[in-house]
KEKOLLUM-740528 format. One record per residue: residue number from 1; x, y, z of N, C-alpha, C in turn. Coordinates in Angstrom, 2 decimals. Layout:
# residues N
{atom NUM, {X, Y, Z}, {X, Y, Z}, {X, Y, Z}}
...
END
This chain:
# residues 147
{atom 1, {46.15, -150.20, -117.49}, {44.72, -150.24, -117.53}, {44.12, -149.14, -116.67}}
{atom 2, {44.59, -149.01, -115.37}, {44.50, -147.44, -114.77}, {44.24, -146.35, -115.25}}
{atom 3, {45.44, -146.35, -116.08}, {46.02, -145.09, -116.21}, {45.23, -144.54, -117.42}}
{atom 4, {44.29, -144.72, -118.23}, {43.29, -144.30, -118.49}, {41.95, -143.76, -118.50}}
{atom 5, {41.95, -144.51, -116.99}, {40.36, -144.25, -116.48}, {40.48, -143.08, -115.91}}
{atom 6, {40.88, -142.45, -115.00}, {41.11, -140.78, -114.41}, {40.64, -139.83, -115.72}}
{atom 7, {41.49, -139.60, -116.50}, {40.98, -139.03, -117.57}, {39.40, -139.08, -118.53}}
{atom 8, {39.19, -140.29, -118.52}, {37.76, -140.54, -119.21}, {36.89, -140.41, -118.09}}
{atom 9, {36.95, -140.80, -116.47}, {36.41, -139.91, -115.96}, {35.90, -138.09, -115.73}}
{atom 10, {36.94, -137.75, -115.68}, {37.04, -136.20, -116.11}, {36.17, -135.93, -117.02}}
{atom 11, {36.60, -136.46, -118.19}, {35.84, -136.25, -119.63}, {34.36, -136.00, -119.24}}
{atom 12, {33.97, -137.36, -118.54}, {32.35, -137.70, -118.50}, {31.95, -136.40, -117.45}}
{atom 13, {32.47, -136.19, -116.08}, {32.43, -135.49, -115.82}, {31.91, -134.10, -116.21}}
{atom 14, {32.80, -133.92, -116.66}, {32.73, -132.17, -117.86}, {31.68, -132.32, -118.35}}
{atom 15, {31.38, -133.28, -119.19}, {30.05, -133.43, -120.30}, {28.80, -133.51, -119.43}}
{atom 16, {29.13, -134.29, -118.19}, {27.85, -134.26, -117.37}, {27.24, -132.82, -116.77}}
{atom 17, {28.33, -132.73, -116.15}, {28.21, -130.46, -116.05}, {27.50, -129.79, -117.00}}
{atom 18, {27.86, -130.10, -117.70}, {27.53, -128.86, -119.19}, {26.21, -129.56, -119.67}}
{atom 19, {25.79, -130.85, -119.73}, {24.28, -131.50, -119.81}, {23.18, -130.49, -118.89}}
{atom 20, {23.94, -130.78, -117.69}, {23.10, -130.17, -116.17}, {22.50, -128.89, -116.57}}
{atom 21, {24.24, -128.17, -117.15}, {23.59, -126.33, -117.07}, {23.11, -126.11, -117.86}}
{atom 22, {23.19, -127.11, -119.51}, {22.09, -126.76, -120.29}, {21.02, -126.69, -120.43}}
{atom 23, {20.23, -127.39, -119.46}, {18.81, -128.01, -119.01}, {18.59, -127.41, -118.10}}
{atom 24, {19.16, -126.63, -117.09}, {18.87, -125.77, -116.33}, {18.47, -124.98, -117.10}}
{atom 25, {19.55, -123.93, -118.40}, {19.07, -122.74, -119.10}, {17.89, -122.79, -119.78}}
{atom 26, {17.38, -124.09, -119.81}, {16.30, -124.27, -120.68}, {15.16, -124.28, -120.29}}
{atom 27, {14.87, -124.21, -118.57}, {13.86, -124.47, -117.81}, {12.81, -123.06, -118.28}}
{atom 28, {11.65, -123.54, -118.32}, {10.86, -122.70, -117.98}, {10.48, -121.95, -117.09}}
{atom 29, {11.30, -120.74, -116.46}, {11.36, -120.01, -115.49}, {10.23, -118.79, -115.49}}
{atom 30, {9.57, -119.04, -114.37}, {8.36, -117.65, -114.49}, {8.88, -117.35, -113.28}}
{atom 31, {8.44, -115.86, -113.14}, {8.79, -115.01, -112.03}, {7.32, -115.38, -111.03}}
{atom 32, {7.26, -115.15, -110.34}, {6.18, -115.54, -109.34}, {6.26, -114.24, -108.36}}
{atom 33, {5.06, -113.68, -107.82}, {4.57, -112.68, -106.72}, {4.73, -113.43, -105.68}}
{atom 34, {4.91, -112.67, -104.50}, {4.84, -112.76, -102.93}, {3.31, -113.06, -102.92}}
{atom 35, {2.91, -114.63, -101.89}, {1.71, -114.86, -101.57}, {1.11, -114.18, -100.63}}
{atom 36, {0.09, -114.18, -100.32}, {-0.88, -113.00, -99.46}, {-0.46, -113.87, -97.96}}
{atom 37, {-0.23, -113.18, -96.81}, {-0.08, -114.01, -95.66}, {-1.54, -114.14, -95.17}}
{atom 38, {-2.08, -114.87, -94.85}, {-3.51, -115.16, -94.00}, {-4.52, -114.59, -94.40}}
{atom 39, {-6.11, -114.35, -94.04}, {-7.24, -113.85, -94.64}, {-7.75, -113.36, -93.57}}
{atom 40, {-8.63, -111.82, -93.74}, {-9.16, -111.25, -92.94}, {-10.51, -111.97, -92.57}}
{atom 41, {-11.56, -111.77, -91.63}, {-12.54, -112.28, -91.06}, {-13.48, -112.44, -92.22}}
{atom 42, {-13.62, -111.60, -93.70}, {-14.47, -111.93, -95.10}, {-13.98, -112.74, -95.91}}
{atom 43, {-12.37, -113.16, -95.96}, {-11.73, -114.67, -96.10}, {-10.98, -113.33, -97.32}}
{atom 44, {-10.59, -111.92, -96.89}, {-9.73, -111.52, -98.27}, {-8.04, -111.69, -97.59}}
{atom 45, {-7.73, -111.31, -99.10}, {-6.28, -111.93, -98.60}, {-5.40, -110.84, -97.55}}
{atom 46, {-4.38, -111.09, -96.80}, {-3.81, -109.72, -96.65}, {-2.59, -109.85, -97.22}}
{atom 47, {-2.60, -108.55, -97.67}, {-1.15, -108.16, -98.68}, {0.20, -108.07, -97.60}}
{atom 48, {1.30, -108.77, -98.54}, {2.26, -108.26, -97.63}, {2.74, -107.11, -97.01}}
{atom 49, {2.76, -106.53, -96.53}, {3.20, -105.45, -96.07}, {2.93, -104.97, -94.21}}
{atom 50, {3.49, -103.79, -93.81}, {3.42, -103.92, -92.66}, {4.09, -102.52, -92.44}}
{atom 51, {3.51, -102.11, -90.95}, {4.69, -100.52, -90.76}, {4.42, -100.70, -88.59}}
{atom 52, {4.59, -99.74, -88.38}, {4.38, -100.11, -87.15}, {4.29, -98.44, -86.51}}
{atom 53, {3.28, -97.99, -86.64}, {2.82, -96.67, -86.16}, {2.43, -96.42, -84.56}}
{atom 54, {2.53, -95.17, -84.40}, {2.15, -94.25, -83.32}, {0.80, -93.35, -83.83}}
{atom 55, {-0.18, -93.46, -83.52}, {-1.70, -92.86, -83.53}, {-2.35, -92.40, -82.56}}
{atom 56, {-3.34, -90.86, -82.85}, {-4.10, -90.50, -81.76}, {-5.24, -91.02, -82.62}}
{atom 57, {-6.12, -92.06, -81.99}, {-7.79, -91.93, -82.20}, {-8.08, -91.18, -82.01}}
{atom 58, {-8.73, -90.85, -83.63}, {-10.10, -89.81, -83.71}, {-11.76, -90.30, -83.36}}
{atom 59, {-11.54, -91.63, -83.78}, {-13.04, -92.20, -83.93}, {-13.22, -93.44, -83.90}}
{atom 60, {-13.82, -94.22, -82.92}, {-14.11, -95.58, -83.15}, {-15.70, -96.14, -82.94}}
{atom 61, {-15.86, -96.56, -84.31}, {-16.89, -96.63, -84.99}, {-17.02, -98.67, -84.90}}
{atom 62, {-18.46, -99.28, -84.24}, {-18.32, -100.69, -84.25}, {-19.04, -100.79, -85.25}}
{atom 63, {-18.93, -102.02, -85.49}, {-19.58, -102.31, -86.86}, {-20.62, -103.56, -86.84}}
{atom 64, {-21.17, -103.75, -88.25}, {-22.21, -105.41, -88.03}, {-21.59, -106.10, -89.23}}
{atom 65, {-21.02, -106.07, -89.70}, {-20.41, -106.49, -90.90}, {-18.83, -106.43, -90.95}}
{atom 66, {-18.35, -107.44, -91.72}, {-17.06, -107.90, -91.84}, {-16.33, -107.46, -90.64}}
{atom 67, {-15.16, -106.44, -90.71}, {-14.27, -106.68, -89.24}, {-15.07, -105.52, -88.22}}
{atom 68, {-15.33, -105.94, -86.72}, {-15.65, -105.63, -85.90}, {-15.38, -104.13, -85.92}}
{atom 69, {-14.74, -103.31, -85.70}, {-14.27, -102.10, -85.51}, {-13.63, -101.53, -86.79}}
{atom 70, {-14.06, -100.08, -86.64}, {-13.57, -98.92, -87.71}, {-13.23, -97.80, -87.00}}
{atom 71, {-12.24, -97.47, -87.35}, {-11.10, -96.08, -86.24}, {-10.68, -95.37, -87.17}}
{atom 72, {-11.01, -94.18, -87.05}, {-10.38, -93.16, -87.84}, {-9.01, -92.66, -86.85}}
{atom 73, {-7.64, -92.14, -87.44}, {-6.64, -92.39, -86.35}, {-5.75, -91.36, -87.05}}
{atom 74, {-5.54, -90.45, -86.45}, {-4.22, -89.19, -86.84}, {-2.90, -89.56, -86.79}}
{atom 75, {-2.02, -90.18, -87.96}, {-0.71, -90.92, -87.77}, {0.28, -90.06, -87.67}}
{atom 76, {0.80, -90.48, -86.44}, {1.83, -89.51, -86.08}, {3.11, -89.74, -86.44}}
{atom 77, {3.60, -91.53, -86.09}, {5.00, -91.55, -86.63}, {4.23, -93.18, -87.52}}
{atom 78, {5.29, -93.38, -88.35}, {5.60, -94.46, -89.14}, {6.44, -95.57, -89.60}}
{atom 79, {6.82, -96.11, -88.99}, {7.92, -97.18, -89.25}, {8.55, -98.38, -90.24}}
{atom 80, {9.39, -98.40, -90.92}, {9.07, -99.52, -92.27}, {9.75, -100.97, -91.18}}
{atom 81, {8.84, -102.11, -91.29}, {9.08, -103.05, -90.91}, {10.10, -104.12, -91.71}}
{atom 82, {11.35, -104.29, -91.72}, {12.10, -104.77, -92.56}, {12.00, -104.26, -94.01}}
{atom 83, {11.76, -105.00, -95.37}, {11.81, -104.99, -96.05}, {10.46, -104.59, -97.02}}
{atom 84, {9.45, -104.86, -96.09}, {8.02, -104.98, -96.63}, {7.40, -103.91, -97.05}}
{atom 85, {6.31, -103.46, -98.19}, {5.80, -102.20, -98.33}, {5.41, -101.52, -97.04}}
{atom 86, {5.16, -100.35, -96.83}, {4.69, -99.78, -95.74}, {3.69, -99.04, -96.08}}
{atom 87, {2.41, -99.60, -95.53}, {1.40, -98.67, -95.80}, {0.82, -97.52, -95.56}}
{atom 88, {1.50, -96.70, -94.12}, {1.29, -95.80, -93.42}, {1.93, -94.76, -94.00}}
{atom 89, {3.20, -94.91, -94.45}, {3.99, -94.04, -94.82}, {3.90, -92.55, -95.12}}
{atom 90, {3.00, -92.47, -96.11}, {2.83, -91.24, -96.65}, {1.53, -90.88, -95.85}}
{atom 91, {1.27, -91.08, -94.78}, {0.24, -90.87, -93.85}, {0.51, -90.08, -92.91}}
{atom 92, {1.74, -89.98, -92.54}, {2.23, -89.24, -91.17}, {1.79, -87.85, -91.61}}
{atom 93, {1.05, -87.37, -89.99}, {0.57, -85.85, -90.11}, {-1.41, -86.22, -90.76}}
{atom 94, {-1.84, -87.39, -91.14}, {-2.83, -87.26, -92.04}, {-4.27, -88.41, -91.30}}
{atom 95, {-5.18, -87.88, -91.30}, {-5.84, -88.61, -90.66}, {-6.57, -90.18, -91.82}}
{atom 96, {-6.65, -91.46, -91.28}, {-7.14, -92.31, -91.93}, {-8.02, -93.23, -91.62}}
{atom 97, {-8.75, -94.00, -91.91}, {-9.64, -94.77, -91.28}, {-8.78, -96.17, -91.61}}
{atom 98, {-8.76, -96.96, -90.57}, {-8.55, -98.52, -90.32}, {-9.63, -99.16, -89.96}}
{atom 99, {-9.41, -100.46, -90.04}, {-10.71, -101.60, -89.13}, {-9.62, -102.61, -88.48}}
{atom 100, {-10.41, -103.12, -87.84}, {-9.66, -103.93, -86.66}, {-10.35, -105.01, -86.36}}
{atom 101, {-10.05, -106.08, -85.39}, {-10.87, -107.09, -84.59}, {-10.17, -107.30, -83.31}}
{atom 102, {-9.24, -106.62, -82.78}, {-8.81, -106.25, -81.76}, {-10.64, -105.39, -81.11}}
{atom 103, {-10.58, -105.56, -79.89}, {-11.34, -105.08, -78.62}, {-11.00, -103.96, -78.19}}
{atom 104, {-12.01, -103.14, -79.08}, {-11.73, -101.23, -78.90}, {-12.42, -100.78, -77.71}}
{atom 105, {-13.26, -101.65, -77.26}, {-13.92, -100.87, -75.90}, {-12.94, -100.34, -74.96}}
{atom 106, {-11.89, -100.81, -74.51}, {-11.26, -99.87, -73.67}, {-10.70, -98.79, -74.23}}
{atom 107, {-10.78, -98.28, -75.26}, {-9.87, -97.26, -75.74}, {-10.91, -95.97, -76.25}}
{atom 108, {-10.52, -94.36, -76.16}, {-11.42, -93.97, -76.52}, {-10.93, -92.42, -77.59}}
{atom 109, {-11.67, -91.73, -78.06}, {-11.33, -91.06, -78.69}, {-10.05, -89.85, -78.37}}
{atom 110, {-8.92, -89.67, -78.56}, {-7.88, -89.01, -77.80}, {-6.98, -89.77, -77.42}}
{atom 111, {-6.72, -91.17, -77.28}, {-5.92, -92.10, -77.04}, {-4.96, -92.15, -78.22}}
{atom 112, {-3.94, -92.47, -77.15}, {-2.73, -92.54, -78.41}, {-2.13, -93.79, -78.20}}
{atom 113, {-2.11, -94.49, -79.27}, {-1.70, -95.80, -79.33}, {-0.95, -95.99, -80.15}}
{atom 114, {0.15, -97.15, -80.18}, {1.07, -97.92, -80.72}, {0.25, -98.91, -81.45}}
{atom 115, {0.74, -99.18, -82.59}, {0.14, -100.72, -83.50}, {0.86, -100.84, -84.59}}
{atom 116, {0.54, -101.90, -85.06}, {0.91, -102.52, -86.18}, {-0.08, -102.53, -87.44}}
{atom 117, {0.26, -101.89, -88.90}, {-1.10, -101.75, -89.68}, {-0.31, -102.44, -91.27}}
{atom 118, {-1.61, -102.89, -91.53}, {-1.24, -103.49, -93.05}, {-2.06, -103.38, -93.91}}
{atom 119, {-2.09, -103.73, -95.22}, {-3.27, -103.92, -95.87}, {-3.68, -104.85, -95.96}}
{atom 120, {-5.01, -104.75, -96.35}, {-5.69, -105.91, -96.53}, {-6.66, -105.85, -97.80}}
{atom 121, {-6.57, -106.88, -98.49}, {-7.18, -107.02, -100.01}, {-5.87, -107.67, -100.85}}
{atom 122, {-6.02, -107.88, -102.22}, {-5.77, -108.46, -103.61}, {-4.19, -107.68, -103.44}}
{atom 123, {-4.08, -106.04, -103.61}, {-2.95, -105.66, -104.29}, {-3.02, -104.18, -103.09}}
{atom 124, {-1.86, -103.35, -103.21}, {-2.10, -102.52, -102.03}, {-2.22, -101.03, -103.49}}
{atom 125, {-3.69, -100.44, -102.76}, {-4.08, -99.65, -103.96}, {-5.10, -98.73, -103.32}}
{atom 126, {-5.46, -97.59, -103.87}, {-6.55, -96.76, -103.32}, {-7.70, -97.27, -102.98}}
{atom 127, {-8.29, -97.60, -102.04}, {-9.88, -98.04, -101.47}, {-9.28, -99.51, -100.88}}
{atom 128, {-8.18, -99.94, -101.00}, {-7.82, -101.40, -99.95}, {-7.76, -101.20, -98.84}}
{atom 129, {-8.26, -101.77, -97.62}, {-8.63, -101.40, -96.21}, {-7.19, -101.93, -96.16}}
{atom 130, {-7.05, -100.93, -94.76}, {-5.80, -100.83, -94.08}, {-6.30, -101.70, -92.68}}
{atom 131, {-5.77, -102.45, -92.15}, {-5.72, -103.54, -91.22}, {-4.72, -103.13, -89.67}}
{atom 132, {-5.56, -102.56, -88.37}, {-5.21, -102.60, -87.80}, {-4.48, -103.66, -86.33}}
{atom 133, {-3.02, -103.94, -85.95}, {-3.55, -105.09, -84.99}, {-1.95, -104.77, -84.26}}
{atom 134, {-2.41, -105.62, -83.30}, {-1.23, -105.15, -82.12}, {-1.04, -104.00, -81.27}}
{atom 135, {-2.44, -103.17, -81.29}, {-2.88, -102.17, -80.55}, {-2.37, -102.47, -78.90}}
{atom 136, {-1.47, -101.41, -78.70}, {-1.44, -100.63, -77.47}, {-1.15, -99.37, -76.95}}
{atom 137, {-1.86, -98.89, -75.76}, {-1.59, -97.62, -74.89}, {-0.75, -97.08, -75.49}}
{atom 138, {0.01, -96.21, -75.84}, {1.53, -95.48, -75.81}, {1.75, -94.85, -74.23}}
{atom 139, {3.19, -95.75, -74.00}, {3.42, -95.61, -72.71}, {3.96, -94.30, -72.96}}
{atom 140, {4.27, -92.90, -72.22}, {5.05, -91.65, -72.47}, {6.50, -92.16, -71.74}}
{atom 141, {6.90, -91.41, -72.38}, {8.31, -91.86, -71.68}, {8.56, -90.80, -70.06}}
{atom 142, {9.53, -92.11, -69.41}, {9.25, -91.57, -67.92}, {9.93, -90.21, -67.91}}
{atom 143, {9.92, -89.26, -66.88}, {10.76, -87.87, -66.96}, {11.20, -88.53, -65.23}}
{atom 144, {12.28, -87.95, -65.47}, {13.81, -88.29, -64.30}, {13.17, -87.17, -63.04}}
{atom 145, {13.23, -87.77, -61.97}, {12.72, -86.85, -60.85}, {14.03, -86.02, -60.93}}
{atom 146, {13.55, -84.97, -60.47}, {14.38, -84.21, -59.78}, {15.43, -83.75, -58.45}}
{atom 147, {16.32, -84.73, -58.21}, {17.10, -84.88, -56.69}, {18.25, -83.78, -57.02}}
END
């Protein structure tokens, strides 16, 4: 009486497998986009992406509307942050305007700063504001006294 059941187990087994993966192949699979991470201060989305630049301010311009600050900024170096588009990229050497909500009063035109920039809007495309944040000083690197 055993010695039958192992086998018709198996059987069911197998058939249960091959049920599974058929109904898997059958699923209605849509491809889906990367969601926007968080919303700027006008509630738009920001696009994924990210780079992590070195900039001399040219210009910081405050504002009364949507994000606090507008900086025009000469990108010097550019960095791709993991995997993510990089928006700076083809910027190095080129001057661009960002906005911010970082606190530009201490900083002034000729400053060279470190940050983090992304876009911000729907899709990353000509006229989508570029999103400045994580602004700091650029420390120079120390030079070795001389003994």
């Amino acid at each position: 009486m055993f010695r039958h059941k192992p086998p018709l187990l198996m059987f069911l087994g197998v058939i249960l497998a091959g049920a599974l993966l058929g109904l898997a192949a059958c699923s209605n699979n849509t491809t889906t986009t990367t969601p926007p991470t968080g919303t700027g201060p006008g509630g738009e989305a920001i696009v994924n992406s990210d780079s992590v630049i070195t900039a001399k301010i040219q210009a910081i311009r405050p504002q009364t509307t949507g994000y606090p600050w507008e900086i025009d900024i000469l990108v010097q170096s550019s960095v791709d942050v993991g995997t993510l588009p990089n928006p700076t990229k083809d910027s190095v050497g080129k001057v661009v305007t960002v906005k911010t909500d970082v606190d530009m009063t201490a900083y002034k035109a000729g400053d060279v700063v470190t940050a983090k920039v992304k876009y911000v809007g729907d899709v990353p495309k000509p006229g989508i504001t570029l999103y400045m944040y994580n602004i700091a000083p650029e420390i120079p690197p120390q030079s070795s006294p001389g003994y």
